[in-house]
C-alpha positions as CSV (number, residue, x, y, z in Angstrom):
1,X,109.4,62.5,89.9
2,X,107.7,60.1,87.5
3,X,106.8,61.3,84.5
4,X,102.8,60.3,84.8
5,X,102.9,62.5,87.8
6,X,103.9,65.3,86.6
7,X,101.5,65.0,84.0
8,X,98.4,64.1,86.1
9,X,99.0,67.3,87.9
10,X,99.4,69.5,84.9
11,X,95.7,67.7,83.9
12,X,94.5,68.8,87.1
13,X,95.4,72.2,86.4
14,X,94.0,72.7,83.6
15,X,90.8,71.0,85.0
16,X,90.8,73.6,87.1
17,X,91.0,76.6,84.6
18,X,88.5,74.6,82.3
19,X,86.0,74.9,85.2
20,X,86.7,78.5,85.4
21,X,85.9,79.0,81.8
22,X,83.2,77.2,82.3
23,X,81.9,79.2,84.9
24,X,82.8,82.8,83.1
25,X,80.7,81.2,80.3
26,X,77.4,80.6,82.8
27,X,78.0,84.2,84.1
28,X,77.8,86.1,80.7
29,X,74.7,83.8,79.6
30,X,72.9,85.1,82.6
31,X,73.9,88.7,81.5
32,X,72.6,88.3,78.2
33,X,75.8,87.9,76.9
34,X,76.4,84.3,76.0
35,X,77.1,85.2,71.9
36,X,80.7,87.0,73.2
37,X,81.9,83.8,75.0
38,X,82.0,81.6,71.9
39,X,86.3,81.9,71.6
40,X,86.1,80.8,75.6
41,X,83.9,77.6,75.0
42,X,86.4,76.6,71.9
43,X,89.5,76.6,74.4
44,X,87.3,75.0,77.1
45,X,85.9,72.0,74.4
46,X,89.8,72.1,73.3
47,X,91.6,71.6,76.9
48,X,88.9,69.3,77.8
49,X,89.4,67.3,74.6
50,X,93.3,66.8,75.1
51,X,92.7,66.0,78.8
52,X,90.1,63.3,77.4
53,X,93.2,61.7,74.8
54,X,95.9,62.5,77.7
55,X,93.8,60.1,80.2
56,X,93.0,57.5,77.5
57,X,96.8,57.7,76.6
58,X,98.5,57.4,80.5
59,X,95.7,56.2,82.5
60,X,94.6,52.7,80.6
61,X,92.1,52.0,82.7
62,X,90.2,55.1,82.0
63,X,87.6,53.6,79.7
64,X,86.2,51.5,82.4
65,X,86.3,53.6,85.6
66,X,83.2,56.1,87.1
67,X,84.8,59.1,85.5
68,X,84.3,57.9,81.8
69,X,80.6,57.5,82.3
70,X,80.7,61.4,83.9
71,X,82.9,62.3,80.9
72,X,79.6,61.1,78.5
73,X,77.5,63.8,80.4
74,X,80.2,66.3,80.0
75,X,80.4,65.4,76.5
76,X,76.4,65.7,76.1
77,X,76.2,69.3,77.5
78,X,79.3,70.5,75.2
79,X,77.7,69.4,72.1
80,X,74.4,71.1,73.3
81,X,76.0,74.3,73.9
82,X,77.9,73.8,70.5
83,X,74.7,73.5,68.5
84,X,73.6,77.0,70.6
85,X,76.2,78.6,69.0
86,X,76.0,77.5,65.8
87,X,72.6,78.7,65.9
88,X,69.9,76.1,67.2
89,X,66.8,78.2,68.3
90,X,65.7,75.3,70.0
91,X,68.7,75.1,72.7
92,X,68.7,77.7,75.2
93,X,72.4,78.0,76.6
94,X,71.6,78.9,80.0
95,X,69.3,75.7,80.9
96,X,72.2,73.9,79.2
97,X,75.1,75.1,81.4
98,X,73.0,75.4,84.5
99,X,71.7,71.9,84.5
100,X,74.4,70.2,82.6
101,X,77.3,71.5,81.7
102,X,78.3,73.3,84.9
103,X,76.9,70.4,87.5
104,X,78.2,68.2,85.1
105,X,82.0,69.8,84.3
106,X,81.8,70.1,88.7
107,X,81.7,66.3,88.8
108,X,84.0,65.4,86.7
109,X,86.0,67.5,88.0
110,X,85.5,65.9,91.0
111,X,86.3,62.8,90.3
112,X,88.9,63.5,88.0
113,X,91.0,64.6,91.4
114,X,90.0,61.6,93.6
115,X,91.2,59.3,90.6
116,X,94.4,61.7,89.8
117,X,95.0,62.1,93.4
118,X,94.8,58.6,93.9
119,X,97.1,57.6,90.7
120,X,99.8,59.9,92.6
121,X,100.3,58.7,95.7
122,X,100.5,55.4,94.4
123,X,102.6,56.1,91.9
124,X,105.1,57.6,94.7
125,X,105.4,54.6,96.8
């Protein structure tokens, strides 16, 4: 199997468990826990970082399609929820991931498997 494959459906993997750490983050802020999930949203920022280089590395074409301009909104609501845990009174975490980070990581994840998806079956023909 070609190479790219294999590594567009690793990507899509960890999209996957990236969502779910997402999620687990939206689900302690609502319990009034959002200050013991800060080692969860530095290996969420983290995988979604390397998928980020991993799709501007094998997938050229990256910079221009639909899912770079949702990766800018995914971008924006991780460097809100940053500056809420390094203390900004004026960001409240849970408007951030309800109305921007979680719709936003859904998207992209979204998208990231339409264009993935795509890339594969072309890639095996």
């Amino acid at each position: 199997m070609d190479k790219k494959v294999d590594i567009y459906k690793t990507m899509l993997a960890l999209s996957e468990t990236t969502l779910e750490g997402i999620e687990h983050i939206h689900v302690r802020a609502k319990e009034g826990r959002f200050e013991e999930t800060a080692d969860i949203f530095t290996d969420v920022a983290d995988s979604f970082h390397e998928m980020r280089k991993a799709l501007l590395w094998y997938y050229p074409e990256f910079e221009e399609s639909a899912l770079e301009l949702i990766t800018e909104d995914v971008v924006g609501g991780m460097q809100l929820l940053l500056a809420a845990y390094e203390g900004d009174k004026d960001v409240r975490p849970l408007v951030v991931l309800q109305f921007s980070l979680v719709p936003g990581f859904q998207r992209w994840h979204m998208a990231l498997q339409l264009e993935l998806n795509s890339l594969c079956a072309s890639s095996m023909n």
